[in-house]
C-alpha positions as a Python dict, from the first residue, in 0.01 Angstrom:
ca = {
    (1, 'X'): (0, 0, 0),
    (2, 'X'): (-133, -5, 376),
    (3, 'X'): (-453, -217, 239),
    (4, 'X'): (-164, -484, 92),
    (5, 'X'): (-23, -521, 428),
    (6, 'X'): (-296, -519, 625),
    (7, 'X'): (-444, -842, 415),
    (8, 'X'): (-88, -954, 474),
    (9, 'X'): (-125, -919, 844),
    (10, 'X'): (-475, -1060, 832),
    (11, 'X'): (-336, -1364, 632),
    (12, 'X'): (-43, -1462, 867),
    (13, 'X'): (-60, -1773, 1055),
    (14, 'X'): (159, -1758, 1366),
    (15, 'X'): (353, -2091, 1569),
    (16, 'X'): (265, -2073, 1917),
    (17, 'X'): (499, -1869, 2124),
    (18, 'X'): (583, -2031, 2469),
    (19, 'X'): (485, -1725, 2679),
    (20, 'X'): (146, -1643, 2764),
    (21, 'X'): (-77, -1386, 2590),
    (22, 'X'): (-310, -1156, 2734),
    (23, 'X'): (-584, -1038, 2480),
    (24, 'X'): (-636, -667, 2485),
    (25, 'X'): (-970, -618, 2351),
    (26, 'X'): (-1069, -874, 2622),
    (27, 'X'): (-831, -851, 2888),
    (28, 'X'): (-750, -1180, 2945),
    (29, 'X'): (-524, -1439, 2908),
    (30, 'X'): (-599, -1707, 2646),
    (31, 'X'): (-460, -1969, 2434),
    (32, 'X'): (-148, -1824, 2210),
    (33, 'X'): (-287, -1922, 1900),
    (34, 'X'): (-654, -1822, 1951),
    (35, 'X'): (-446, -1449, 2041),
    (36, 'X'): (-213, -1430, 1725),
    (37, 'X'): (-493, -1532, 1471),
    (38, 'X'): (-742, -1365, 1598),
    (39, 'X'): (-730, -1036, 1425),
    (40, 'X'): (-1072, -931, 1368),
    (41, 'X'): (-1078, -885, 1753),
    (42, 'X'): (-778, -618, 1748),
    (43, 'X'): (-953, -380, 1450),
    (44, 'X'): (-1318, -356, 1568),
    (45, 'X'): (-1273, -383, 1958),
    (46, 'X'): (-1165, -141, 2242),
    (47, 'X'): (-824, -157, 2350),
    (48, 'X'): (-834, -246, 2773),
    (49, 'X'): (-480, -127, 2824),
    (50, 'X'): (-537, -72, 3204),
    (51, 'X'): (-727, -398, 3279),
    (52, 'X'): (-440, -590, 3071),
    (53, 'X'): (-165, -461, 3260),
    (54, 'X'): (-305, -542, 3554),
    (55, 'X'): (-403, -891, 3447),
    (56, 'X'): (-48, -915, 3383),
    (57, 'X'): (51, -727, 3693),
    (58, 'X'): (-184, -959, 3882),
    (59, 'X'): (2, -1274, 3750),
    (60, 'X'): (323, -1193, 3864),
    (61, 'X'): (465, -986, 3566),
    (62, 'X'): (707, -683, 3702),
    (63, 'X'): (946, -655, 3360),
    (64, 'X'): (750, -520, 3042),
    (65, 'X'): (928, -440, 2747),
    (66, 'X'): (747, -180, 2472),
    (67, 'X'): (872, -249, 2111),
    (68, 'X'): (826, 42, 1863),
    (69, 'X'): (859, 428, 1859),
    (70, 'X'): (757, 626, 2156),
    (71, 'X'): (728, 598, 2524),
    (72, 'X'): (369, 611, 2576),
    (73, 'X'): (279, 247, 2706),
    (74, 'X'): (594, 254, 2912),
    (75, 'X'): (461, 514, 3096),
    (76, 'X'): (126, 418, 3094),
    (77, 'X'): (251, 57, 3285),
    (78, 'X'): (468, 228, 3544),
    (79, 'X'): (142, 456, 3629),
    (80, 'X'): (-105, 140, 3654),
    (81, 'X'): (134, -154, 3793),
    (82, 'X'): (358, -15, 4118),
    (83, 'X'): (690, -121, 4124),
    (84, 'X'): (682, -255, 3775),
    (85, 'X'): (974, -164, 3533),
    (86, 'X'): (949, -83, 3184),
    (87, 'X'): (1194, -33, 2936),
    (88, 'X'): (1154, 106, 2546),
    (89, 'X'): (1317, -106, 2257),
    (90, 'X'): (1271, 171, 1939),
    (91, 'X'): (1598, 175, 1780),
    (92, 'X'): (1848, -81, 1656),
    (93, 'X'): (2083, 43, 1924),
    (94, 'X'): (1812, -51, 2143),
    (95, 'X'): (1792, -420, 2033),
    (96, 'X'): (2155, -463, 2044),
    (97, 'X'): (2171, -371, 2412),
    (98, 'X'): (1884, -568, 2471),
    (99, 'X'): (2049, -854, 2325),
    (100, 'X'): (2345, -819, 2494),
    (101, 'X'): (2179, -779, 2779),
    (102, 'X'): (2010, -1105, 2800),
    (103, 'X'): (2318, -1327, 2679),
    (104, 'X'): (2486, -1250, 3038),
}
């Protein structure tokens, strides 16, 4: 089952999203699409978590947002960006506040 979606995942071609992208296993930012369709860069390389948040740090970026279960990253970006807020989105009630947050 996991080897069905990961060819799934592999397969997808993405639009381009109209915020930037920062590459993690490069740690900078590049073109959306070379990003979202480049997976073969996110299974075989090395995660740079610290130099990516401060790429993103370094551009101006204070708000992050961690999707998913868990508060590890969250924490992670307080520690490595000062000042910089982060707030978890894991649970539907999550995304509804989120939601209604951004429609005021």
């Amino acid at each position: 089952m996991a080897n069905v979606a990961l060819r799934g995942a592999l397969a997808a071609r993405f639009g381009h999203p109209w915020w930037s992208v920062v590459a993690h296993p490069v740690a900078v930012c590049v073109a959306a699409a070379i990003a979202l369709n480049s997976w073969r860069w996110y299974r075989a390389g090395t995660v740079r978590w610290r130099e990516s948040v401060a790429v993103m740090a370094g551009a101006g970026v204070k708000t992050f947002y961690e999707v998913g279960a868990g508060k590890v990253l969250s924490g992670l970006i307080k520690r490595i960006s000062e000042g910089a807020s982060a707030t978890v989105i894991g649970s539907p009630e999550d995304i509804a506040a989120y939601k209604a947050g951004r429609s005021t």
